[in-house]
Every structure is written in structure tokens, then in C-alpha cells.
MIVEXMI-770012 format. One record per atom (N, C-alpha, C): chain; residue number from 1; atom name; x, y, z negated. Coordinates in pm, 1 decimal, m for minus. Example, Ala and Ser with C-alpha at 12.3 -4.5 7.8 and 13.67 -1.06 7.14 Angstrom:
<pts>
<pt chaine="A" num="1" atome="N" px="1319.0" py="m569.0" pz="m780.0"/>
<pt chaine="A" num="1" atome="CA" px="1230.0" py="m450.0" pz="m780.0"/>
<pt chaine="A" num="1" atome="C" px="1320.0" py="m330.0" pz="m780.0"/>
<pt chaine="A" num="2" atome="N" px="1285.0" py="m225.0" pz="m708.0"/>
<pt chaine="A" num="2" atome="CA" px="1367.0" py="m106.0" pz="m714.0"/>
<pt chaine="A" num="2" atome="C" px="1290.0" py="3.0" pz="m787.0"/>
</pts>
This chain:
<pts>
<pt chaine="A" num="1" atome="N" px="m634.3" py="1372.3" pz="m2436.0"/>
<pt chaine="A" num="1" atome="CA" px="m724.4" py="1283.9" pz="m2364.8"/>
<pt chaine="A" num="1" atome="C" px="m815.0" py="1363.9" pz="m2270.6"/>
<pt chaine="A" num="2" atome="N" px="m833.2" py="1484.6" pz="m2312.5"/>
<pt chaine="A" num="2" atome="CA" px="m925.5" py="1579.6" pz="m2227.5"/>
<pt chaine="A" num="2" atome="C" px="m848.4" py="1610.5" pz="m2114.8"/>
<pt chaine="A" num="3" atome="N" px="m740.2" py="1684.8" pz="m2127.8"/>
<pt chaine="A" num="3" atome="CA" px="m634.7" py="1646.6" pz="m2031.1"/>
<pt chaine="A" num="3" atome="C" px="m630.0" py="1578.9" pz="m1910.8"/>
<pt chaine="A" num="4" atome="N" px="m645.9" py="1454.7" pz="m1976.8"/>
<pt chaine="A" num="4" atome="CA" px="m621.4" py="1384.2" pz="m1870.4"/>
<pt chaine="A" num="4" atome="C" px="m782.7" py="1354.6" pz="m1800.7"/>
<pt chaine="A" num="5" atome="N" px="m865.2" py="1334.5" pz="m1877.7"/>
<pt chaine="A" num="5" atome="CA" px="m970.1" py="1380.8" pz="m1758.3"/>
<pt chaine="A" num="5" atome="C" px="m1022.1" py="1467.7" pz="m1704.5"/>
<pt chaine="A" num="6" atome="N" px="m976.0" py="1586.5" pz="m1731.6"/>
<pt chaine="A" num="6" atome="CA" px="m1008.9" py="1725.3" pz="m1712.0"/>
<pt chaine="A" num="6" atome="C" px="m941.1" py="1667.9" pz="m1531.4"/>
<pt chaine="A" num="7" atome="N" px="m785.0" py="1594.7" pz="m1520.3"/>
<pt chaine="A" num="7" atome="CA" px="m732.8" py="1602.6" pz="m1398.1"/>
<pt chaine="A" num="7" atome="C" px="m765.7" py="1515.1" pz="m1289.9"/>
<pt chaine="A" num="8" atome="N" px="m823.6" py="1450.5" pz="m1383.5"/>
<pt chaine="A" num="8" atome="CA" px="m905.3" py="1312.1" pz="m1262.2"/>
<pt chaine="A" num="8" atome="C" px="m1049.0" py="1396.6" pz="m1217.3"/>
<pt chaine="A" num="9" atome="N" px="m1081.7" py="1465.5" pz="m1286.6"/>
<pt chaine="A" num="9" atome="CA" px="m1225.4" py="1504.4" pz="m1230.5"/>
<pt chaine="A" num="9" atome="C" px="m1192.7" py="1636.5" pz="m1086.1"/>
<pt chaine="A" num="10" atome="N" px="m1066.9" py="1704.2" pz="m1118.9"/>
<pt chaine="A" num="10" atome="CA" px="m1020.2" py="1784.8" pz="m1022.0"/>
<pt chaine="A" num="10" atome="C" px="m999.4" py="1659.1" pz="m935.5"/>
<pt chaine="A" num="11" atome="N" px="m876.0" py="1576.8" pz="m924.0"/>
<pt chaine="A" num="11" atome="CA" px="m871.9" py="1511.0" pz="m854.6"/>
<pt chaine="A" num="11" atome="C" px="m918.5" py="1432.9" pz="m707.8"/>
<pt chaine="A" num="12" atome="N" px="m1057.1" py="1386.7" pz="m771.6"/>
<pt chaine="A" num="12" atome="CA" px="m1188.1" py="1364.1" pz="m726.3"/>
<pt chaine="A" num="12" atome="C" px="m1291.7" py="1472.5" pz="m667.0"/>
<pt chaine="A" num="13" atome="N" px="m1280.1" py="1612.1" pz="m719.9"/>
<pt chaine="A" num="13" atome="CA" px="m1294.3" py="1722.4" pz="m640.2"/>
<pt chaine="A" num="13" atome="C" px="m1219.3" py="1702.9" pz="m529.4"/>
<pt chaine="A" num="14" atome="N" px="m1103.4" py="1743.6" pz="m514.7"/>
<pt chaine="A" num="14" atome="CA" px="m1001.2" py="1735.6" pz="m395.4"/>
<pt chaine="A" num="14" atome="C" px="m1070.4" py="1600.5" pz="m305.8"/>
<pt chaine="A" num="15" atome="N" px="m1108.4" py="1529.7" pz="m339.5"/>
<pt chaine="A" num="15" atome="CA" px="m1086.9" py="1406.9" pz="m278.4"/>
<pt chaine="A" num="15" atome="C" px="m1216.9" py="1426.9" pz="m172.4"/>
<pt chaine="A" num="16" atome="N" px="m1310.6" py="1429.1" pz="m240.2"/>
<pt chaine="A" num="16" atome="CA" px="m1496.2" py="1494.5" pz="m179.3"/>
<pt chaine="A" num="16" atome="C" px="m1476.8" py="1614.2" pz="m135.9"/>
<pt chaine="A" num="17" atome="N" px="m1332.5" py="1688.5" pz="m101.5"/>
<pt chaine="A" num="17" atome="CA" px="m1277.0" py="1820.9" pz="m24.3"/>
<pt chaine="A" num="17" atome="C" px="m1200.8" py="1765.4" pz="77.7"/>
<pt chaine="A" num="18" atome="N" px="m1193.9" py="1656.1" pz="102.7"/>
<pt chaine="A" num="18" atome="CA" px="m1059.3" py="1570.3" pz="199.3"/>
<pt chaine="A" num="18" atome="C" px="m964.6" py="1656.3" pz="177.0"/>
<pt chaine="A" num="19" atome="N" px="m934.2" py="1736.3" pz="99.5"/>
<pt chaine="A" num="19" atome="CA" px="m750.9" py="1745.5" pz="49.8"/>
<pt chaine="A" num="19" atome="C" px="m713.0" py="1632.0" pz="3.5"/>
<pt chaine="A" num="20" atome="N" px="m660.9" py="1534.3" pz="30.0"/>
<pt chaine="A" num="20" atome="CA" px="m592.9" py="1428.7" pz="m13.7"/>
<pt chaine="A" num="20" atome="C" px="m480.9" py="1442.5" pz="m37.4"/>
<pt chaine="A" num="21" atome="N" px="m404.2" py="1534.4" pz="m80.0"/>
<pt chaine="A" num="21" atome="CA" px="m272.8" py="1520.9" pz="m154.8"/>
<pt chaine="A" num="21" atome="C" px="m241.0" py="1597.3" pz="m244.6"/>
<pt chaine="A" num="22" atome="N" px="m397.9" py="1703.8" pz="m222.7"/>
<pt chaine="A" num="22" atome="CA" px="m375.1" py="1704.6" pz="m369.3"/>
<pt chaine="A" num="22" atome="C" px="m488.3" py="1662.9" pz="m463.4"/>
<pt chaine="A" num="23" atome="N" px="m595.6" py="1559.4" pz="m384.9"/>
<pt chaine="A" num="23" atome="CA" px="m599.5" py="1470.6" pz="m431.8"/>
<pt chaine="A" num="23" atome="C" px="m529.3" py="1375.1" pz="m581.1"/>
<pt chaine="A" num="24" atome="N" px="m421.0" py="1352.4" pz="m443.3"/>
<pt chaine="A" num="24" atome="CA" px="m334.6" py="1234.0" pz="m517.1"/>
<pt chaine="A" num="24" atome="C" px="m195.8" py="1281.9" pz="m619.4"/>
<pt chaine="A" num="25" atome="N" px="m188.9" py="1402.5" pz="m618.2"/>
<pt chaine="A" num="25" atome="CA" px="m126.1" py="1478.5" pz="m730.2"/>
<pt chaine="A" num="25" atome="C" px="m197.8" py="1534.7" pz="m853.8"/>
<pt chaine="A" num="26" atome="N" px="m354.2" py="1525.2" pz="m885.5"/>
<pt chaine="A" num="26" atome="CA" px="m406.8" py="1508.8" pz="m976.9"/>
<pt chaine="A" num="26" atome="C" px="m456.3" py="1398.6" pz="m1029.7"/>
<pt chaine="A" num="27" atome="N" px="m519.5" py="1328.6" pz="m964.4"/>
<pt chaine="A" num="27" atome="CA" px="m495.8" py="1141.2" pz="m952.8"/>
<pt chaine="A" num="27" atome="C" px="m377.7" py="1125.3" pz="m1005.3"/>
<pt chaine="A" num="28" atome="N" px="m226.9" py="1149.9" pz="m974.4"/>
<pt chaine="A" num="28" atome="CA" px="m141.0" py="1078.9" pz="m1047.6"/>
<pt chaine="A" num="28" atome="C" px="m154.0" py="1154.6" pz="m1189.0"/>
<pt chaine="A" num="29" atome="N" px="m104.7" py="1263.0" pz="m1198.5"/>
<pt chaine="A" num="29" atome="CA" px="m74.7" py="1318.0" pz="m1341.9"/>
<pt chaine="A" num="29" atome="C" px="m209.5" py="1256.1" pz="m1436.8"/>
<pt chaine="A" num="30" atome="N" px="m316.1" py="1241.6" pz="m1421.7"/>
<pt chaine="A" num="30" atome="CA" px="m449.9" py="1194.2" pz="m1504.4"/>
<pt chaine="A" num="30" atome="C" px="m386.2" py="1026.3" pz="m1508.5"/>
<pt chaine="A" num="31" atome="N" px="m358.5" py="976.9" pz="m1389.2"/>
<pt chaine="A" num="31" atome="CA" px="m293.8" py="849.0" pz="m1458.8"/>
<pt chaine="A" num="31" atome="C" px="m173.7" py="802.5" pz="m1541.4"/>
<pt chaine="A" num="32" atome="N" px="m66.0" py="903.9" pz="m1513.7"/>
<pt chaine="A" num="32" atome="CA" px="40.9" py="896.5" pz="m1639.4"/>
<pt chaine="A" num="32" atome="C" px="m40.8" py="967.4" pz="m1776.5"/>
<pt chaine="A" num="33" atome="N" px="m100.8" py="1030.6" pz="m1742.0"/>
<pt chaine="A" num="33" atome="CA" px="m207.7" py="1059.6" pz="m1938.1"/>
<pt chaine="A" num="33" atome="C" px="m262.1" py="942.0" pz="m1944.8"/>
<pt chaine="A" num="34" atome="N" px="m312.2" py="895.6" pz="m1882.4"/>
<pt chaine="A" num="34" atome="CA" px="m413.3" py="766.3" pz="m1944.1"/>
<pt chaine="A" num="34" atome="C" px="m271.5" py="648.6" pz="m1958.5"/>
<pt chaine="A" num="35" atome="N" px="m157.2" py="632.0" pz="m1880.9"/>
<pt chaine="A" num="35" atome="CA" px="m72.2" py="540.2" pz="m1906.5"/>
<pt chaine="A" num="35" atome="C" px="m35.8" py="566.5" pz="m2114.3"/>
<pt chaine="A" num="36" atome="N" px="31.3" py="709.2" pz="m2078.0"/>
<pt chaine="A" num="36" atome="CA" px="54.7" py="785.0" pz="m2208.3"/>
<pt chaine="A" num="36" atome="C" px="m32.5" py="737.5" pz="m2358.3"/>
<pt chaine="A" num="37" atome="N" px="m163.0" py="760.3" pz="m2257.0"/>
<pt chaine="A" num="37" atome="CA" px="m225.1" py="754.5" pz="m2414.1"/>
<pt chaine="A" num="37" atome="C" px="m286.9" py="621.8" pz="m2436.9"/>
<pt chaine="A" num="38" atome="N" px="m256.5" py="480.7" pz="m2329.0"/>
<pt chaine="A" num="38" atome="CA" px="m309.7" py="352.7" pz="m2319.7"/>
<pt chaine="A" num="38" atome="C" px="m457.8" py="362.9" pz="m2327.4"/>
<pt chaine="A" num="39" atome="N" px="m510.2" py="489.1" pz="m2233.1"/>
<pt chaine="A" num="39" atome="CA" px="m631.2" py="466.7" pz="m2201.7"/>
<pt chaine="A" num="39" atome="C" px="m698.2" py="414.2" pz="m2109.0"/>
<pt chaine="A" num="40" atome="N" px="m699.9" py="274.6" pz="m2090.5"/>
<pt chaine="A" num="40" atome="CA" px="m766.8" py="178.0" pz="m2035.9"/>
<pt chaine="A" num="40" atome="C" px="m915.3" py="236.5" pz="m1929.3"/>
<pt chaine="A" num="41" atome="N" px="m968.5" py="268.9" pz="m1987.1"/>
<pt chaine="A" num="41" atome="CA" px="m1072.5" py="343.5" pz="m1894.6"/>
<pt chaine="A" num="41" atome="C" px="m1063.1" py="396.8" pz="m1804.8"/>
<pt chaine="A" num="42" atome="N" px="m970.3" py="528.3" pz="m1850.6"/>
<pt chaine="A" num="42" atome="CA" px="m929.6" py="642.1" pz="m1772.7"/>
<pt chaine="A" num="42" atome="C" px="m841.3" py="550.3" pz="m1674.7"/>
<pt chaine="A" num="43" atome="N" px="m760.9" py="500.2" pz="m1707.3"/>
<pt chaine="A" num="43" atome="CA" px="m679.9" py="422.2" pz="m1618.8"/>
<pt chaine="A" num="43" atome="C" px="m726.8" py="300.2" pz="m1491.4"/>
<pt chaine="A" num="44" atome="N" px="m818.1" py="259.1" pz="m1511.2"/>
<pt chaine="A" num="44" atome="CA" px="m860.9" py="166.6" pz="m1415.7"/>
<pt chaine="A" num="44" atome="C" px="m990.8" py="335.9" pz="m1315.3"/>
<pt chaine="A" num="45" atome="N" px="m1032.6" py="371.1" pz="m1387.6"/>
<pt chaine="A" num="45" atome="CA" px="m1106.6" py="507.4" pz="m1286.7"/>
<pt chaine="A" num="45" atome="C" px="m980.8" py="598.7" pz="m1187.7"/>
<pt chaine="A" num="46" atome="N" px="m894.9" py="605.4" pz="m1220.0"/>
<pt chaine="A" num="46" atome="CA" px="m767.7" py="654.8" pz="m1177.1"/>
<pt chaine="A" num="46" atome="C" px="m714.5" py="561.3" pz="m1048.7"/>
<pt chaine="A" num="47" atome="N" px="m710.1" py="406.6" pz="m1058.0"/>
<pt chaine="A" num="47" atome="CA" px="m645.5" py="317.8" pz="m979.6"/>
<pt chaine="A" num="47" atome="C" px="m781.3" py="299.2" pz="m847.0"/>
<pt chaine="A" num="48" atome="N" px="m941.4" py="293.6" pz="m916.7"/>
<pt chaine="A" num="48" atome="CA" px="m1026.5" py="351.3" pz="m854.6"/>
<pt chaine="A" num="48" atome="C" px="m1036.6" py="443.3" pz="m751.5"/>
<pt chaine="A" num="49" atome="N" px="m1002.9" py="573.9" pz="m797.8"/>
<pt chaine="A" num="49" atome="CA" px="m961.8" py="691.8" pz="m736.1"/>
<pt chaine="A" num="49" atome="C" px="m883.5" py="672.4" pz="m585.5"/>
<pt chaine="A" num="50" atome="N" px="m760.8" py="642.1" pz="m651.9"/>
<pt chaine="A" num="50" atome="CA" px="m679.0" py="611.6" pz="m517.3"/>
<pt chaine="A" num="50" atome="C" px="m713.7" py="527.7" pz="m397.4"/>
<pt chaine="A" num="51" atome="N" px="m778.5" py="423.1" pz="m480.7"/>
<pt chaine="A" num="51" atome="CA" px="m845.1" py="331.0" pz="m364.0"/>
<pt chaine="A" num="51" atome="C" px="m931.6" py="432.1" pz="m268.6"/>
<pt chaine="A" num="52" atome="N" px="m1023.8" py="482.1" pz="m307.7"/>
<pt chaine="A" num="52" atome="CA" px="m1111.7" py="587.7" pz="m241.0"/>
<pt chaine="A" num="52" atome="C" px="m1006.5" py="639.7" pz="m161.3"/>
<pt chaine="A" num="53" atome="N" px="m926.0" py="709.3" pz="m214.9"/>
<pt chaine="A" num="53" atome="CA" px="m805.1" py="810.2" pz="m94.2"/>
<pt chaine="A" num="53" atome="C" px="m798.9" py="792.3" pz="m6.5"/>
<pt chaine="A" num="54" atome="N" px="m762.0" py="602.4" pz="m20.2"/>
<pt chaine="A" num="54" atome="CA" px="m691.6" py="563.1" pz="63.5"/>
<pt chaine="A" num="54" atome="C" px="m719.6" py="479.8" pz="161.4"/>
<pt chaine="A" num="55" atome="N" px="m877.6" py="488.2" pz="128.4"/>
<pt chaine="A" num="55" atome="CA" px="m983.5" py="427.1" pz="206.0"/>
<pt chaine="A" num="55" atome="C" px="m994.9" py="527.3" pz="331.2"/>
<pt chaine="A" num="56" atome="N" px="m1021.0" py="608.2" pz="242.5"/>
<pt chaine="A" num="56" atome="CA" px="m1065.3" py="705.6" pz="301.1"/>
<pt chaine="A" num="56" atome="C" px="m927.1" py="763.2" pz="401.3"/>
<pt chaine="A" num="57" atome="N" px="m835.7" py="739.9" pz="432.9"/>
<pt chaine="A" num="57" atome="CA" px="m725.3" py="787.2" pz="490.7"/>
<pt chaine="A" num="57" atome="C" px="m720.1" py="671.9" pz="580.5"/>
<pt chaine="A" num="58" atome="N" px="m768.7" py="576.9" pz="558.1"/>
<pt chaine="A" num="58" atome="CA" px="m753.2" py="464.5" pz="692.8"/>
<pt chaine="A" num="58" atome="C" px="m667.7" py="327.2" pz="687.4"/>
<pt chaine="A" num="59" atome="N" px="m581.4" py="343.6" pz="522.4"/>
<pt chaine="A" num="59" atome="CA" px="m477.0" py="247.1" pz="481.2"/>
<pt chaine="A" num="59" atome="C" px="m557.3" py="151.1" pz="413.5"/>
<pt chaine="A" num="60" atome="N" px="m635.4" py="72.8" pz="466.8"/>
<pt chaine="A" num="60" atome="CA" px="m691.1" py="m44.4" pz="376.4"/>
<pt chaine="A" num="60" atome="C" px="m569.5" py="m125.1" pz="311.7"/>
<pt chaine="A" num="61" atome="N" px="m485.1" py="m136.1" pz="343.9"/>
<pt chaine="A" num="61" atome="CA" px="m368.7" py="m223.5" pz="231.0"/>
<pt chaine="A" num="61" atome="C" px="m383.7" py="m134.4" pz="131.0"/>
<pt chaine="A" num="62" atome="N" px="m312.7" py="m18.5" pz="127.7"/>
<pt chaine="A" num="62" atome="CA" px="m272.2" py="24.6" pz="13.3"/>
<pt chaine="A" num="62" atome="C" px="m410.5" py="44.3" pz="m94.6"/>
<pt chaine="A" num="63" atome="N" px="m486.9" py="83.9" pz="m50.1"/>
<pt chaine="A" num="63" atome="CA" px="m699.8" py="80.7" pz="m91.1"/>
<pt chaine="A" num="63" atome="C" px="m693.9" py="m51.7" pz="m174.4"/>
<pt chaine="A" num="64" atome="N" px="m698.2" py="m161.7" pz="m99.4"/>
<pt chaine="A" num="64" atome="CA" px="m699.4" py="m306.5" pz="m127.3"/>
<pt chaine="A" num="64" atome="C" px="m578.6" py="m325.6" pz="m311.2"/>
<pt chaine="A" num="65" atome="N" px="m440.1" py="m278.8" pz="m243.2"/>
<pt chaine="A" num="65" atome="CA" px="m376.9" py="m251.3" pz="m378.0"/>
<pt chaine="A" num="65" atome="C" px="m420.3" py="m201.4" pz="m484.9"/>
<pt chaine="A" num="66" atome="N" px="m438.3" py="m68.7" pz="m459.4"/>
<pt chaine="A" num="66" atome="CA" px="m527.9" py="m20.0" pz="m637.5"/>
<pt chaine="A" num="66" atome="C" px="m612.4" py="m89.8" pz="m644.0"/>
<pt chaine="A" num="67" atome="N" px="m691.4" py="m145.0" pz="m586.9"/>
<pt chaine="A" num="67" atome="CA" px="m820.6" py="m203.2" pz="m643.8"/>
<pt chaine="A" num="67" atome="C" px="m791.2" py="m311.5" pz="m726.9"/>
<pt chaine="A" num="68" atome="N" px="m682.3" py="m370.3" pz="m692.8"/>
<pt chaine="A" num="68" atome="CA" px="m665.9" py="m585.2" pz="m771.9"/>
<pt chaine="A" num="68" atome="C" px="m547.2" py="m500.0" pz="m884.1"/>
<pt chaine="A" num="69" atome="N" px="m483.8" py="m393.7" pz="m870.5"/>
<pt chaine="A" num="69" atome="CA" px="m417.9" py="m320.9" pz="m1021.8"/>
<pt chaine="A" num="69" atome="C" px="m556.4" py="m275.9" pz="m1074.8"/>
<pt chaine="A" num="70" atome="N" px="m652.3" py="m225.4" pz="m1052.2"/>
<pt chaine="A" num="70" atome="CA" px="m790.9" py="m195.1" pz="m1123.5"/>
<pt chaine="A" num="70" atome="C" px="m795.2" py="m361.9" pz="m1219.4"/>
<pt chaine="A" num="71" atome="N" px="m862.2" py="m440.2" pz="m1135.4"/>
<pt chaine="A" num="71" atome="CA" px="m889.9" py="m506.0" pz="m1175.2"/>
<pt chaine="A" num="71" atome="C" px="m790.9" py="m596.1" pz="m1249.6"/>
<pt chaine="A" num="72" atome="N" px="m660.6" py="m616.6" pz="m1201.9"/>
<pt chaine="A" num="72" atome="CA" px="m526.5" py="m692.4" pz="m1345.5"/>
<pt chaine="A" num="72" atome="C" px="m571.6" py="m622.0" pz="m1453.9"/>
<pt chaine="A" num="73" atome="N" px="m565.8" py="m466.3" pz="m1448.3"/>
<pt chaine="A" num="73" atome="CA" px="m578.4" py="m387.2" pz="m1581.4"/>
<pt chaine="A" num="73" atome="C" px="m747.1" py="m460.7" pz="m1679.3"/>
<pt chaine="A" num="74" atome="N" px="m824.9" py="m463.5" pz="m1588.8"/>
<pt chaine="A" num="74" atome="CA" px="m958.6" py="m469.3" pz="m1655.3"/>
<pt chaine="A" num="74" atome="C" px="m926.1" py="m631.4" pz="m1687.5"/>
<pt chaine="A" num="75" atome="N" px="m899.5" py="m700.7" pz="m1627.5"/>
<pt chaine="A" num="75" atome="CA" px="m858.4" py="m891.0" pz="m1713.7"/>
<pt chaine="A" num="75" atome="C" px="m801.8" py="m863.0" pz="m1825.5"/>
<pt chaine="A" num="76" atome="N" px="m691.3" py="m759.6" pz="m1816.3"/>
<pt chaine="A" num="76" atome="CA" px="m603.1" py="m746.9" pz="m1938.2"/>
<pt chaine="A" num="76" atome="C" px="m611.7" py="m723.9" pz="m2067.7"/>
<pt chaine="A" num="77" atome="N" px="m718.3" py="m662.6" pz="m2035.1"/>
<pt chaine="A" num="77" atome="CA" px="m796.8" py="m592.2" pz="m2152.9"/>
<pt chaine="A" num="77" atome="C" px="m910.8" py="m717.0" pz="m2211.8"/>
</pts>
């Protein structure tokens, strides 16, 4: 579980570095741990994440996407 936030917090480094890809290669691996370990938290901060990326990259669709998978996940629960 540390793991996996140990990689979202790099992640999110990268991200407040505008490296965005690798960004989004610690962003993913922190979200297959949180898929892994059905950590709900970690997992909607992760779908979070990307939105930021991808805000931040200029793709409001894909931004707009993680955000309503954020939020399916958080109804779900």
C-alpha cells in the first residue's frame, strides 16, 4: 500500500515539474496498486491526478473523463 503511494506522490512531483509522462507512468503504476489492492482512495486520487495532466496538457475531454471515473468510483463505494 506504501507502494503505491510512495508512486502517486512521485507522480504528482513530475506533474508540478511539467514532465508529464512521466507523470503519467507513475500515475499509472500507483493506480494498478490501488486497483490491486481495491484501494478506493488511492484510486479515485490517481483518476484525480490524471485529470490535472490532462488539464494541464490542454485535452479537456480526456480531464473531463477521469474526473466522472473519479466520481463512478466514489458513488460506488
Amino acid at each position: 500500500k506504501k507502494l503505491g503511494l510512495a508512486r502517486y506522490r512521485v507522480g504528482m512531483t513530475y506533474t508540478n515539474l511539467n514532465n508529464y509522462d512521466s507523470a503519467k507512468h507513475y500515475l499509472d503504476r500507483a493506480l494498478q496498486s490501488a486497483l490491486h489492492l481495491k484501494d478506493t482512495l488511492l484510486e479515485v486520487r490517481c483518476y484525480n491526478a490524471f485529470a490535472y495532466v490532462y488539464n494541464y496538457q490542454s485535452d479537456f475531454t480526456t480531464s473531463i473523463e477521469y474526473l466522472l471515473k473519479a466520481v463512478n468510483v466514489i458513488d460506488a463505494s
